[in-house]
C-alpha positions in Angstrom: -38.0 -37.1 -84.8 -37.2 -39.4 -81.8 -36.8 -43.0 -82.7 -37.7 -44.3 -79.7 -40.2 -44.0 -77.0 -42.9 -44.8 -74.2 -45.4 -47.3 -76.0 -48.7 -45.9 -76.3 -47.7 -42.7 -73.9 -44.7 -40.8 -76.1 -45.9 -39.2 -79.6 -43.9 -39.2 -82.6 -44.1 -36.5 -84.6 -44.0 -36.9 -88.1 -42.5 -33.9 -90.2 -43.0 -34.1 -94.0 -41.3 -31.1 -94.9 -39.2 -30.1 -98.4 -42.1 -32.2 -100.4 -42.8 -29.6 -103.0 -45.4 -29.9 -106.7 -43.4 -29.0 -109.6 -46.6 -27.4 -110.9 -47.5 -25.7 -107.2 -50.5 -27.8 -106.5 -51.3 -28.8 -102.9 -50.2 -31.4 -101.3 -51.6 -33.8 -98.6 -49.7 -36.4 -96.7 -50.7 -40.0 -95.3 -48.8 -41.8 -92.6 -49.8 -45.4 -91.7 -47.7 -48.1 -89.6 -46.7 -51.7 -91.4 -48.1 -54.5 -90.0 -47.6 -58.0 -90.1 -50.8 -60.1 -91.1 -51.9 -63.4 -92.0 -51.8 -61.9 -95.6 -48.1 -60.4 -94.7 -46.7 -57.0 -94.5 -49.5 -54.9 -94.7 -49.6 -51.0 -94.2 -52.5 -49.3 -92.2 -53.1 -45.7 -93.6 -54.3 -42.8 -91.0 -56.5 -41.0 -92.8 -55.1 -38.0 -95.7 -54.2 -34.9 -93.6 -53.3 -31.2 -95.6 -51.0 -30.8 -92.2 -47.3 -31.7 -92.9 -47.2 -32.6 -88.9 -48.4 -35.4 -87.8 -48.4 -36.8 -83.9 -48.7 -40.8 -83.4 -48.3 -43.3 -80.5 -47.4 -46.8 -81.6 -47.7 -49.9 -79.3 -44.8 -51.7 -77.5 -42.3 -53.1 -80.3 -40.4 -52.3 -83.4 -42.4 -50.6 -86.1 -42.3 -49.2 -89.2 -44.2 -45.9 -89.8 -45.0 -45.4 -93.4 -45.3 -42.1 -95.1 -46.3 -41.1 -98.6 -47.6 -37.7 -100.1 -50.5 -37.3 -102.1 -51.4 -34.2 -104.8 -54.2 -32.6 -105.8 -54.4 -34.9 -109.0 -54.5 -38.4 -106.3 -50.9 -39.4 -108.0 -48.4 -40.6 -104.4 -45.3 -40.3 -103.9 -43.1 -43.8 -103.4 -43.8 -44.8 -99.7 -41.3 -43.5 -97.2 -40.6 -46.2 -93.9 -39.1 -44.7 -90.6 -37.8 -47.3 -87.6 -39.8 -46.7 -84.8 -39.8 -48.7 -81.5 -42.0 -48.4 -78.5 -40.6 -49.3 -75.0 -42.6 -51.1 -72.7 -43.8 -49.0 -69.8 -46.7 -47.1 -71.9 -50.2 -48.0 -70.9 -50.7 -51.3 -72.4 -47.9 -53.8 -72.0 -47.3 -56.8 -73.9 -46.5 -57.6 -77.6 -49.3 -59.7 -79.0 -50.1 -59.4 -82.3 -53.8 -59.4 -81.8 -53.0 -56.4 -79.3 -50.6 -54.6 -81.6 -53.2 -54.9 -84.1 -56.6 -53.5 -82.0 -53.9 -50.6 -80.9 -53.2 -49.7 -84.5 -56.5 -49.7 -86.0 -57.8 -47.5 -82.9 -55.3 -44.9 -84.7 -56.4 -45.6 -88.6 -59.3 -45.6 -90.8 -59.5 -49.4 -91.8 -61.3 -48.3 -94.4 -57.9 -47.5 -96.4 -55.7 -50.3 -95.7 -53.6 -51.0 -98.5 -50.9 -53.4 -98.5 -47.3 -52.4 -98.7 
């Protein structure tokens, strides 16, 4: 997985492979990007996918993408961070917070925000 790449025009791909159920259930994975609030560090899930792949562009700056896997029982995994930064050049420029935030939440179901 690239760590680096064109803000809002580059996908990452996200690979959560080698996660395994000691009793074989199935297993669903959630990857969400920390964010910096008012509150604090604060992680915005995407919503639960069965997919082990998952493709995401982040906005211009240094983020960290958060991943965690869920089983059929609801129990998660500890959260996983991968560094991520997106170079300016993508669609959007700049590195507001107020932007950051509006790109993120396009990408996640608000719904679901936890805090990290």
């Amino acid at each position: 997985c690239a760590s680096e790449g064109a803000s809002l025009i580059d996908e990452f791909e996200v690979i959560c492979e080698e996660w395994v159920d000691d009793e074989e259930t199935a297993l669903a994975y959630k990857v969400g990007l920390e964010v910096q609030t008012e509150r604090g560090s604060e992680v915005r899930w995407m919503d639960t996918r069965l997919e082990r792949r998952r493709r995401i562009r982040i906005p211009v700056g240094q983020w960290r993408v958060a991943v965690t896997v869920v089983d059929e029982s609801g129990a998660e995994s500890e959260v996983v961070y991968l560094s991520v930064r997106g170079l300016a050049g993508g669609r959007r420029q700049g590195g507001a917070v107020e932007e950051a935030l509006a790109v993120v939440n396009e990408q996640v179901d608000l719904g679901n925000s936890n805090t990290a």
